[in-house]
OpenMM code with the backbone's topology and positions (N, CA, C; nanometers):
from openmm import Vec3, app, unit

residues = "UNK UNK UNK UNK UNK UNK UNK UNK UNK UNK UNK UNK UNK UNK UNK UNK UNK UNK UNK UNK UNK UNK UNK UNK UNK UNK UNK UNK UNK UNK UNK UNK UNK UNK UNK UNK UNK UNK UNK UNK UNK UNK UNK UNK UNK UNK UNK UNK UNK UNK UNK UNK UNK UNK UNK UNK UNK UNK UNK UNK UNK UNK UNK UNK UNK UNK UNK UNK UNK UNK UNK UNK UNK UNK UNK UNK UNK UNK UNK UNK UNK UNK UNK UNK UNK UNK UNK UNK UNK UNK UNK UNK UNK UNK UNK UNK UNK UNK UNK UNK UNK UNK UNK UNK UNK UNK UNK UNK UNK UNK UNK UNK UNK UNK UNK UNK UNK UNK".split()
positions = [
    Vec3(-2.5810, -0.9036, -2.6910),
    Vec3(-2.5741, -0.7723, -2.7513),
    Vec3(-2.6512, -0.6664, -2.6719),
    Vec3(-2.7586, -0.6983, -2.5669),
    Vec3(-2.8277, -0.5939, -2.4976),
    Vec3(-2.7027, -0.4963, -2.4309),
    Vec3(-2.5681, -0.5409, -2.3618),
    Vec3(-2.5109, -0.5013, -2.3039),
    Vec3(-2.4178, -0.3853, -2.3680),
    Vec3(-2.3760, -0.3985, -2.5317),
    Vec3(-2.3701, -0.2977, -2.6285),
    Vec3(-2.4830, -0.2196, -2.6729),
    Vec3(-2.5834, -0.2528, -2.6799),
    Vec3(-2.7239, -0.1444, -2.7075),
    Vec3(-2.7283, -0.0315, -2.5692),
    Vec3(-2.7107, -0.1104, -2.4301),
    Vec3(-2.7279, -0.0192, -2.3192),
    Vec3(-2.5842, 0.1178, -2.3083),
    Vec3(-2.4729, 0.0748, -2.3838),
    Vec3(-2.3877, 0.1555, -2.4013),
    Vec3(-2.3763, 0.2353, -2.4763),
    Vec3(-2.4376, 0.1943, -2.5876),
    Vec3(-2.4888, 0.2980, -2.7364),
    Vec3(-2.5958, 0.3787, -2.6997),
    Vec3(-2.7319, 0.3457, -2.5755),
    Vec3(-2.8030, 0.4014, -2.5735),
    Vec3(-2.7579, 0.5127, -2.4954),
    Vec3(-2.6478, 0.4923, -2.3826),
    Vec3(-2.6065, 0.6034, -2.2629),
    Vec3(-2.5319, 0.7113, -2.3232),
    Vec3(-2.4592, 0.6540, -2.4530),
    Vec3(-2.3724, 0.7571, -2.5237),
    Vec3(-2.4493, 0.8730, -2.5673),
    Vec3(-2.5162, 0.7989, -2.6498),
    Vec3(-2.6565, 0.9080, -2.7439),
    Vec3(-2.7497, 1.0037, -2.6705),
    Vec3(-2.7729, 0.9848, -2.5254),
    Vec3(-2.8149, 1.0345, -2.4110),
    Vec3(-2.6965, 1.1551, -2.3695),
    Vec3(-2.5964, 1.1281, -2.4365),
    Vec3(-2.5167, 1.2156, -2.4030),
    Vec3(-2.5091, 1.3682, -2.3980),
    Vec3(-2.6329, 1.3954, -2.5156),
    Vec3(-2.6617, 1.5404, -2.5781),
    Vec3(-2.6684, 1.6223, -2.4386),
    Vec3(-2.7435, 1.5447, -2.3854),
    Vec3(-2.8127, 1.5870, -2.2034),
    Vec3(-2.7202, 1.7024, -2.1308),
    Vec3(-2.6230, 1.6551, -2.1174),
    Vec3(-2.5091, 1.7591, -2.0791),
    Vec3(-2.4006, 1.7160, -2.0088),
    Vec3(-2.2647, 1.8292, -2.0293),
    Vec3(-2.1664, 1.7307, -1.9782),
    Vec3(-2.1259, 1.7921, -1.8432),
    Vec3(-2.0271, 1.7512, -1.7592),
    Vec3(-2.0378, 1.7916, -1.6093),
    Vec3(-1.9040, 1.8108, -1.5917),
    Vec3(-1.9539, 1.9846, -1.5544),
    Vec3(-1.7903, 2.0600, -1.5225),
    Vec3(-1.8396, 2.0742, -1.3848),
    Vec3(-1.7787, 2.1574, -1.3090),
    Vec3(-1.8046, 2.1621, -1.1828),
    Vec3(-1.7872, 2.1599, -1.0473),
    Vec3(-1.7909, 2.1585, -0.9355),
    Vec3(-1.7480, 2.1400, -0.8113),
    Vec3(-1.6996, 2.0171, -0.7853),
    Vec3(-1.5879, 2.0255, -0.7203),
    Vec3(-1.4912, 1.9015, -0.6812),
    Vec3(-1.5712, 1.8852, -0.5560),
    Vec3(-1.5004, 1.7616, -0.4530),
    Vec3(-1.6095, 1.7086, -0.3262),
    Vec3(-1.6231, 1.8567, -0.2193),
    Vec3(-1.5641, 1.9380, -0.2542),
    Vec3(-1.5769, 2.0449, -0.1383),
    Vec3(-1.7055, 2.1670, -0.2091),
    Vec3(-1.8160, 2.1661, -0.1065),
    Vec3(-1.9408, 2.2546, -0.1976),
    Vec3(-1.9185, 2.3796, -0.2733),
    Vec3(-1.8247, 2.4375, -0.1979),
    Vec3(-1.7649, 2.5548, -0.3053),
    Vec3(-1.6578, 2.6080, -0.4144),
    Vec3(-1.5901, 2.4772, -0.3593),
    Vec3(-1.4693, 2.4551, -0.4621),
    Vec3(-1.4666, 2.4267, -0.6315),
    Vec3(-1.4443, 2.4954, -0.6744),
    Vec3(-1.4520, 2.5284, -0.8447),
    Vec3(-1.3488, 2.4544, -0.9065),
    Vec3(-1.3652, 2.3047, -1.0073),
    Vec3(-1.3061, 2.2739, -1.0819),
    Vec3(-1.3030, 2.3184, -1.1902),
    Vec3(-1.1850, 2.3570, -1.2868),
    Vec3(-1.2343, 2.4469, -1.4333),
    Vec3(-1.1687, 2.2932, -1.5325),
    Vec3(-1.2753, 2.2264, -1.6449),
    Vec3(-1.2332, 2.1391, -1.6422),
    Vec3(-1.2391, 2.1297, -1.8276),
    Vec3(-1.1069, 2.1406, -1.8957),
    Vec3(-1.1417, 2.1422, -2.0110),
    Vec3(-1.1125, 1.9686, -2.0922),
    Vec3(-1.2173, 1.9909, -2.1356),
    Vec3(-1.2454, 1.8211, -2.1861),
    Vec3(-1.2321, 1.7730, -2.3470),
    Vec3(-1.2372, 1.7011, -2.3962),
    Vec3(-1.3035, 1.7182, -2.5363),
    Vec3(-1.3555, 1.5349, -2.5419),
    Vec3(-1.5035, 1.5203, -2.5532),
    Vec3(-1.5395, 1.4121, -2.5672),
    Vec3(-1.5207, 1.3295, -2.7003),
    Vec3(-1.5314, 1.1744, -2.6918),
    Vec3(-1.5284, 1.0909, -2.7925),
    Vec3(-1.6933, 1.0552, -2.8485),
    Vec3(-1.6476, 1.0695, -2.9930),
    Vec3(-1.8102, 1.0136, -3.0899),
    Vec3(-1.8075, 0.8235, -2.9907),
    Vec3(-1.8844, 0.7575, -3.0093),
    Vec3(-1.9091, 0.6407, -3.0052),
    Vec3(-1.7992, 0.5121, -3.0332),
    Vec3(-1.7987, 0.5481, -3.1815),
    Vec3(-1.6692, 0.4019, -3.2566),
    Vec3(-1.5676, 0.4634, -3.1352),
    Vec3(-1.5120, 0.5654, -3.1242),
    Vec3(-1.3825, 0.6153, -3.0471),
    Vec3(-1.3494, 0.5095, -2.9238),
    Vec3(-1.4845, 0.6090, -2.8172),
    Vec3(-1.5199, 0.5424, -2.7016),
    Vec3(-1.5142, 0.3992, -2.6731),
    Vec3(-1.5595, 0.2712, -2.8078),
    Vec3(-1.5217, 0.1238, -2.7208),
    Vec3(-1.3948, 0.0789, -2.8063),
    Vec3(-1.2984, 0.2031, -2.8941),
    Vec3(-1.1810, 0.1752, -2.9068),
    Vec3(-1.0810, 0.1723, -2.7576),
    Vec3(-1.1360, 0.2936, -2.7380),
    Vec3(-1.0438, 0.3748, -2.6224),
    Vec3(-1.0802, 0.2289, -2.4876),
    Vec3(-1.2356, 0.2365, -2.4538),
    Vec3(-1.2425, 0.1419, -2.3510),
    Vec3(-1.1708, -0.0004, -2.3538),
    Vec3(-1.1629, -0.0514, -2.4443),
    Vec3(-1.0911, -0.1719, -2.4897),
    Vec3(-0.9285, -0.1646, -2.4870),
    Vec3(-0.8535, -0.0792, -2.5553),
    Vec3(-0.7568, -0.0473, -2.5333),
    Vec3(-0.6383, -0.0284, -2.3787),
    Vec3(-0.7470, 0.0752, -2.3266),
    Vec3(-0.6839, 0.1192, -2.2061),
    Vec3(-0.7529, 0.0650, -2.0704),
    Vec3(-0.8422, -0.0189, -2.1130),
    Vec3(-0.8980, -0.1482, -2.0131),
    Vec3(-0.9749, -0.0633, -1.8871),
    Vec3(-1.0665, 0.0536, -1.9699),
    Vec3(-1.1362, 0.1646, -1.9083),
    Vec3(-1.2657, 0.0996, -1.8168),
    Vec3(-1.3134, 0.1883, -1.7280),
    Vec3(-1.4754, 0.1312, -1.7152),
    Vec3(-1.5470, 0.1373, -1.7841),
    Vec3(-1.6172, 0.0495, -1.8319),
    Vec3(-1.7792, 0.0285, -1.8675),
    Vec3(-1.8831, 0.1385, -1.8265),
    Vec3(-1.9035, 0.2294, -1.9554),
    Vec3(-1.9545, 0.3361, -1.8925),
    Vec3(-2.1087, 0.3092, -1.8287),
    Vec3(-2.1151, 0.1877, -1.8556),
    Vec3(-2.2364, 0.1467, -1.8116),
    Vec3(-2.2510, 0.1229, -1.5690),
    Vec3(-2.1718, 0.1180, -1.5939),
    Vec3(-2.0803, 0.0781, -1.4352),
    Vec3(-2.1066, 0.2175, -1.4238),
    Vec3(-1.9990, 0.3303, -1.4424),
    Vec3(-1.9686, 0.4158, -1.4231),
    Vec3(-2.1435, 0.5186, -1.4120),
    Vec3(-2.1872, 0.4952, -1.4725),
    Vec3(-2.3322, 0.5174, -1.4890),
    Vec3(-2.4084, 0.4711, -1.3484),
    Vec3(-2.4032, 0.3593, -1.3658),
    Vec3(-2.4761, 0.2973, -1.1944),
    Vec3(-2.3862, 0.3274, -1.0687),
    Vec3(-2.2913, 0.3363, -1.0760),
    Vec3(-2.2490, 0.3738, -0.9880),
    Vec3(-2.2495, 0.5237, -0.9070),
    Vec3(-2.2311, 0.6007, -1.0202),
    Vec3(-2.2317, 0.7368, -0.9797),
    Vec3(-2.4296, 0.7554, -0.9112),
    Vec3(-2.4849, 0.7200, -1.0224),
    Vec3(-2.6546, 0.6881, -0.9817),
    Vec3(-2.6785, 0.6443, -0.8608),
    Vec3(-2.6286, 0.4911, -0.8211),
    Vec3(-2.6123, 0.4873, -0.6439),
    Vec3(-2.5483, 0.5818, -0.5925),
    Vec3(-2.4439, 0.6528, -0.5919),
    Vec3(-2.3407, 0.7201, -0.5195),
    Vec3(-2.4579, 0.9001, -0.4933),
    Vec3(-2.5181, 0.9418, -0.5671),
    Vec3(-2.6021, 1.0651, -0.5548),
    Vec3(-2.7435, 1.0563, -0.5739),
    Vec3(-2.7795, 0.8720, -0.5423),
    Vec3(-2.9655, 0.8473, -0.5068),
    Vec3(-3.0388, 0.9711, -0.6291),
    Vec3(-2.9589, 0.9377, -0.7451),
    Vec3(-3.0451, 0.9923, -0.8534),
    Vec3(-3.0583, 0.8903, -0.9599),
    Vec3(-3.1750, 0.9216, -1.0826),
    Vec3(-3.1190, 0.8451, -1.1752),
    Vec3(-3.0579, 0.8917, -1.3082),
    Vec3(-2.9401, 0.7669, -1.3673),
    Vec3(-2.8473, 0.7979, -1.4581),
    Vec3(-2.9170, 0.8074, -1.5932),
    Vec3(-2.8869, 0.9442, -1.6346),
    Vec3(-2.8705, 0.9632, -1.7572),
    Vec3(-2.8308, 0.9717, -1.8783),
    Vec3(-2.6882, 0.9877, -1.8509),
    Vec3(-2.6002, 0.9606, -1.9567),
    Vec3(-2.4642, 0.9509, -1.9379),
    Vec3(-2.3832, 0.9152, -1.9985),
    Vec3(-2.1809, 0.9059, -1.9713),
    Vec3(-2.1229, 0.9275, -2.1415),
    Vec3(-2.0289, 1.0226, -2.1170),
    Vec3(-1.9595, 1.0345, -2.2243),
    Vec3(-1.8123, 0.9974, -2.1725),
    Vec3(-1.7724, 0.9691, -2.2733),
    Vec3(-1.6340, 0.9330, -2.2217),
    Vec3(-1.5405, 1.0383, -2.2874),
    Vec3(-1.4283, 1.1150, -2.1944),
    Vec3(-1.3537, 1.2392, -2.2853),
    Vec3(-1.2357, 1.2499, -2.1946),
    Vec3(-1.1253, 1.3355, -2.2659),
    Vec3(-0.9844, 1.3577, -2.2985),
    Vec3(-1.0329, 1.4482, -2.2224),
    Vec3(-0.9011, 1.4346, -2.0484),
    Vec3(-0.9196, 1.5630, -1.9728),
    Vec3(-0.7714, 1.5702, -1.9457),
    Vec3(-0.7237, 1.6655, -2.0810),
    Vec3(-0.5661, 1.6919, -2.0188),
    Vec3(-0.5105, 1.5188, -2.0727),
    Vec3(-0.4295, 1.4198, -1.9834),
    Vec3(-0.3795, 1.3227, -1.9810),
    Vec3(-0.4879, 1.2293, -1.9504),
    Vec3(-0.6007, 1.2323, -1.8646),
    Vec3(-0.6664, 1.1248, -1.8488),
    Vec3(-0.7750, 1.1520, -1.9038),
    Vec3(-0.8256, 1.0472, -1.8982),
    Vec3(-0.9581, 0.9962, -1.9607),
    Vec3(-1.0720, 1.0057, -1.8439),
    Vec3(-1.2107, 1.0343, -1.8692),
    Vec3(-1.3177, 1.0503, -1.7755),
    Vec3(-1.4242, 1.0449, -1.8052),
    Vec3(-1.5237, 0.9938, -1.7429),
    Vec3(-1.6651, 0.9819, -1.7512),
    Vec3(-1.7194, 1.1217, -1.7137),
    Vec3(-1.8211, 1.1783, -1.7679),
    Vec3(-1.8593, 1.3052, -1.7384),
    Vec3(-2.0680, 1.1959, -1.7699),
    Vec3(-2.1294, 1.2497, -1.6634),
    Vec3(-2.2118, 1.1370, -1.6421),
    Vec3(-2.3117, 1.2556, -1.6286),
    Vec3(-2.4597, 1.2747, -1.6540),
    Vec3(-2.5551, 1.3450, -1.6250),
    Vec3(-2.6690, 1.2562, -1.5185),
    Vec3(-2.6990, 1.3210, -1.4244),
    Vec3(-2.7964, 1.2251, -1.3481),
    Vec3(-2.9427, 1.3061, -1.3097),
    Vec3(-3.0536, 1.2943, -1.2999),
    Vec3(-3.1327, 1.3482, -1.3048),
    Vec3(-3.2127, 1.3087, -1.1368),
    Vec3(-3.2291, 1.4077, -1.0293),
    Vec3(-3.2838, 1.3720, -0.9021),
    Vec3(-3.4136, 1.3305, -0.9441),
    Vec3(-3.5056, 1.3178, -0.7897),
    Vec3(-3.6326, 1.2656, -0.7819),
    Vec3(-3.7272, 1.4566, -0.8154),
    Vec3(-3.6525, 1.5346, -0.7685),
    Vec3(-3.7281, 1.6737, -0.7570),
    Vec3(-3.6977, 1.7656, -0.8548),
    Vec3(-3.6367, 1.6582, -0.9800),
    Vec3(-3.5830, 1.7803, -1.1045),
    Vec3(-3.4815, 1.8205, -1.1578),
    Vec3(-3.3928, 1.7961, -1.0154),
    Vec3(-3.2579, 1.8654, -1.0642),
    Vec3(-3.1755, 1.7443, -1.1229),
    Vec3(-3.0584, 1.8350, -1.2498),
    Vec3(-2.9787, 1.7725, -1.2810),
    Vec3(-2.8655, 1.7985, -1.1950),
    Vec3(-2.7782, 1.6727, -1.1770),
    Vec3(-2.6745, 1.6894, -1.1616),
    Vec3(-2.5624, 1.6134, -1.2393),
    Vec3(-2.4254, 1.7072, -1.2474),
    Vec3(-2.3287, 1.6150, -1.3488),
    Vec3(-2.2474, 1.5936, -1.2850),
    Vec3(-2.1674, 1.5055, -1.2773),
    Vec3(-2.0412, 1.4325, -1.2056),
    Vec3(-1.9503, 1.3822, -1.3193),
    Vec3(-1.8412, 1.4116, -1.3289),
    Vec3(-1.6941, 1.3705, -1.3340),
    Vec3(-1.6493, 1.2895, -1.2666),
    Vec3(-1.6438, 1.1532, -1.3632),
    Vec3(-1.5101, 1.0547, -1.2791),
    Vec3(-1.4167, 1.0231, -1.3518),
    Vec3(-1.3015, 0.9384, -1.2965),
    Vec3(-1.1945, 0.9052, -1.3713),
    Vec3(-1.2399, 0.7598, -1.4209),
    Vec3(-1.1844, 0.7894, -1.5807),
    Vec3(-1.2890, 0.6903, -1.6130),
    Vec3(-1.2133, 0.5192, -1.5931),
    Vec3(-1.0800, 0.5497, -1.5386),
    Vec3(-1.0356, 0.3841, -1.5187),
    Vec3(-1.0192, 0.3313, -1.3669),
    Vec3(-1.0345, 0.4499, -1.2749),
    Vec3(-1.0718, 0.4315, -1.1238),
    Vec3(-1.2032, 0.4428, -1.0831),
    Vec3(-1.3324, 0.4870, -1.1500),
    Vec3(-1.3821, 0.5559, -1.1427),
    Vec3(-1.4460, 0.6757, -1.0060),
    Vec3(-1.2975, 0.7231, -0.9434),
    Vec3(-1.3425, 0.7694, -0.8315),
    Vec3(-1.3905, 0.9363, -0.9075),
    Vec3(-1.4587, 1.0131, -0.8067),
    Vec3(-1.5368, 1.0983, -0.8270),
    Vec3(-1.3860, 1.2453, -0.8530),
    Vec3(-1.4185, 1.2939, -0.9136),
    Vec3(-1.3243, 1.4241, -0.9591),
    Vec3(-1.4079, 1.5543, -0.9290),
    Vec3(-1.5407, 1.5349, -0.9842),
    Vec3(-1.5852, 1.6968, -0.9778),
    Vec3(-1.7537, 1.6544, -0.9757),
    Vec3(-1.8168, 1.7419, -0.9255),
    Vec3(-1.9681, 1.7431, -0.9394),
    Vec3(-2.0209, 1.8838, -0.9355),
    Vec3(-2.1739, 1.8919, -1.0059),
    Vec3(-2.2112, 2.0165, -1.0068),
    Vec3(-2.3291, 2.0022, -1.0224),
    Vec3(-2.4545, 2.0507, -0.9256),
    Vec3(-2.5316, 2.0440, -0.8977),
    Vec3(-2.5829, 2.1692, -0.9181),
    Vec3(-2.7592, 2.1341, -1.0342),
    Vec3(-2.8060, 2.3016, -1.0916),
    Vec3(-2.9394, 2.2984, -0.9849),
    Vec3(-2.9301, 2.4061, -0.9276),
    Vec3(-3.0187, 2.4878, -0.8131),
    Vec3(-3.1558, 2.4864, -0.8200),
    Vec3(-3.1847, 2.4694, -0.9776),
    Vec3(-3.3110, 2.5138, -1.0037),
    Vec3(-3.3726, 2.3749, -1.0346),
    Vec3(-3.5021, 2.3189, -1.0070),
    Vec3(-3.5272, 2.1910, -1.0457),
    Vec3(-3.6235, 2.2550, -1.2132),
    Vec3(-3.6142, 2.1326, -1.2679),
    Vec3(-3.6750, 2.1641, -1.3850),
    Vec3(-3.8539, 2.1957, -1.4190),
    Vec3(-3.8539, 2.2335, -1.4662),
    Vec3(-3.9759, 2.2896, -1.5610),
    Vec3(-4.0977, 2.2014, -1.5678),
    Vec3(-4.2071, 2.1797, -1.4923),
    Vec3(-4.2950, 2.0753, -1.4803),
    Vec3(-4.3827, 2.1025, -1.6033),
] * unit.nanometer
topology = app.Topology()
chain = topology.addChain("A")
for resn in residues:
    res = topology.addResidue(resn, chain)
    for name in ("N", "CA", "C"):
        topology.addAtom(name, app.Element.getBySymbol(name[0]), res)
């Protein structure tokens, strides 16, 4: 059961924020309208449509931008489904990333300028 607690805990982490944002090109503007799933939804949907483990999707994106993971919601973008993931650097900043949540390759990222508030 730890492996459902670590998924309940990433959801609830979710408040954190969700990640609209720049696709892989630094200036390029994704406009990305979403609408996320409560919890019960989310390991309907993952089970169903044989999604990633937002727990994966979580470490992965975390290796992929040498930050650490904060949270993954899982949400309705248009036709697909996506991880919208919050990650927090070593110097403050958040950053959010968008993936697809059954490839999980990268869709959009957005990185805030300002590091946070010591």
């Amino acid at each position: 059961m730890p492996r459902m607690s670590t998924i309940v805990l990433a959801l609830a982490l979710a408040a954190v924020g969700a990640g609209l944002g720049r696709a892989g090109e630094p200036e390029a503007r994704v406009a990305l309208k979403s609408s996320c799933l409560p919890a019960n939804e989310t390991r309907e949907e993952i089970k169903t449509h044989r999604l990633l483990e937002p727990f994966v999707a979580l470490k992965t994106a975390a290796a992929q931008f040498k930050a650490e993971a904060l949270s993954a919601r899982l949400c309705r973008n248009g036709d697909e489904m996506v991880y919208e993931i919050a990650l927090l650097h070593r110097d403050g900043r958040l950053v959010h990333v968008v993936t697809n949540a059954v490839t999980g390759k990268l869709i959009a990222v957005r990185s805030a300028h300002e590091p946070a508030a010591k």
